[in-house]
N, C-alpha and C positions, 0 to 999 in steps of 0.2 A: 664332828660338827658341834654346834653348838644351838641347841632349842633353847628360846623366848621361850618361857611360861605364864598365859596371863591370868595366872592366880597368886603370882607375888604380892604378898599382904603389905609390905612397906617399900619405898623409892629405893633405888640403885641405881649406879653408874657404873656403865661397862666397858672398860677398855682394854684390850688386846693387843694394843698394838695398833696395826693398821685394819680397821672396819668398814669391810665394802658390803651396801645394801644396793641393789639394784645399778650395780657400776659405778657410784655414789661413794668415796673415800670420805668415810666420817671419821673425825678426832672423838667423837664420846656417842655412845648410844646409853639414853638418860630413859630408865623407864620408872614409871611411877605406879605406884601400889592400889590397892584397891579402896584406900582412903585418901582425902583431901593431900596433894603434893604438893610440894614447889620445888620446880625441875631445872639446874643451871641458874643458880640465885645472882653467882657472883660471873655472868659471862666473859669468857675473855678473846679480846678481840682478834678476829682470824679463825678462828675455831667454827668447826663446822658441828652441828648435833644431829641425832636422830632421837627425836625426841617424842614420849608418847607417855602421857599422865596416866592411861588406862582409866578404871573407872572414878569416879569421885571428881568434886571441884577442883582441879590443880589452875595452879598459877607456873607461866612456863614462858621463860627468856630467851631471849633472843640474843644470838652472839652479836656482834658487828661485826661489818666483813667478811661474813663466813656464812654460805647455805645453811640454814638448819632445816632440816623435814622436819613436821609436827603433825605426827599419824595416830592416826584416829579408826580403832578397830575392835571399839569396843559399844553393847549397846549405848543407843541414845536416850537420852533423859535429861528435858531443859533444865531440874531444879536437881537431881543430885547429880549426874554429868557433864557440866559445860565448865570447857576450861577456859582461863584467859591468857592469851597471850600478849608479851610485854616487847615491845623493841621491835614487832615483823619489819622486817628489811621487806618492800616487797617490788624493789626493780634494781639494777645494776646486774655483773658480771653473776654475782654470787646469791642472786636473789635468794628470800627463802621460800617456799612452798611446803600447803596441805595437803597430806596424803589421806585418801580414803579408802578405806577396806569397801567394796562393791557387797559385801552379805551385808553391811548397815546401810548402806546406799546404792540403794538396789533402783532401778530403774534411769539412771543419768546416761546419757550418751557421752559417747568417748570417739575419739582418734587413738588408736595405740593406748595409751594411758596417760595421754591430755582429754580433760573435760573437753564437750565438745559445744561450742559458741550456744546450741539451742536448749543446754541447759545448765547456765551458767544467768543469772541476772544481777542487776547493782538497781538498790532500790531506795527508799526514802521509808520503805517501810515492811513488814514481811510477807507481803504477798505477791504470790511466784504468776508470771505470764504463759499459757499454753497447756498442752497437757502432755508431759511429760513430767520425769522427776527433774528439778532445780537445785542447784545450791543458789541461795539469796546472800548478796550481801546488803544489808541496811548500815547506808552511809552516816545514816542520824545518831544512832549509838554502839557501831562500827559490831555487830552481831552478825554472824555466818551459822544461816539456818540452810536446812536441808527440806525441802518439799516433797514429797514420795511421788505426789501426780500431777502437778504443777497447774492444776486446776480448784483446787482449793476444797474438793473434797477430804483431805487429810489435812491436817493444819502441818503449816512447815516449823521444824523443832529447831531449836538452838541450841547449838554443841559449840561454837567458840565465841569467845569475843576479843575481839583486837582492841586493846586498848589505845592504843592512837589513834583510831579511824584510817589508817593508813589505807591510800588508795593500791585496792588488786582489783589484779584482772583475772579470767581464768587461764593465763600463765602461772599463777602461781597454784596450782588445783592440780595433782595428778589422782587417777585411780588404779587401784590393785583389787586382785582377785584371785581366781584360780591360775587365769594364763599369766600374771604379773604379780610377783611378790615385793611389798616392800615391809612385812615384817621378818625381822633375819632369822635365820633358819641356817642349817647348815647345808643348803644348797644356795644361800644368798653371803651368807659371810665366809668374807678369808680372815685370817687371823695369820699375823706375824709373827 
């Protein structure tokens, strides 16, 4: 098998061959260090990622034509962990999607590991509807924060931002945890 370590001090790219996360056949699993990264600079199109900056600022591409994951399982922190990402595909065949570790985001409802519609919002600004935990999306300067109680006793943090504004929906949002992995592990990846 093969263990992800997230205390890698600098980026790497991992390829083996054929890389299955979560039934998910990725061409590169892109992981990023525990300083500022930039993950898949020069995308190329078709190509699918699994792609995770880990801690620090990264800047993180998006292929064309190809799902990338962009997983997120590491603490939150709006000023030294929030990454951006560049290019999100976020509808067609191959759409891409974020993946969130359930021990950072802790409290969101789920289906299987689709977010589930009560707490997912699209807003104009960061404040999450209801009391439950939220992922917000603010359409105004395309930022995806996370609410912990969706009542506004916690402020909601921001860990990414889409740099085109691109419209998602929570089709593009899965959650992992204990009964769902989607960091690879040698009970999640094959290798060719």
């Amino acid at each position: 098998g093969l263990p992800i370590r997230n205390d890698i001090s600098t980026s790497c790219d991992l390829v083996f061959g054929e890389n299955v996360v979560n039934n998910i056949r990725f061409d590169h699993l892109r992981l990023g260090g525990t300083g500022d990264d930039e993950l898949n600079p020069n995308p190329s199109s078709g190509s699918s990622n699994w792609i995770s900056g880990g801690s620090g600022n990264d800047i993180l591409h998006s292929s064309a034509n190809g799902l990338d994951a962009f997983v997120f399982y590491s603490p939150l922190n709006p000023i030294s962990n929030l990454d951006t990402i560049i290019g999100f595909e976020a509808t067609g065949a191959e759409a891409d999607q974020i993946w969130l570790d359930n021990a950072f985001f802790s409290g969101l409802l789920t289906d299987g590991d689709q977010l589930d519609t009560n707490s997912f919002a699209i807003s104009t600004n960061e404040f999450a509807s209801g009391n439950i935990g939220q992922i917000i999306y603010n359409t105004n300067n395309g930022q995806v924060l996370y609410d912990p109680d969706g009542a506004g006793g916690q402020n909601a943090i921001a860990f990414a931002l889409l740099a085109g504004k691109e419209s998602i929906t929570l089709q593009n949002f899965r959650v992992f945890g204990s009964s769902i992995s989607a960091v690879p592990s040698s009970a999640v990846i094959s290798l060719s």
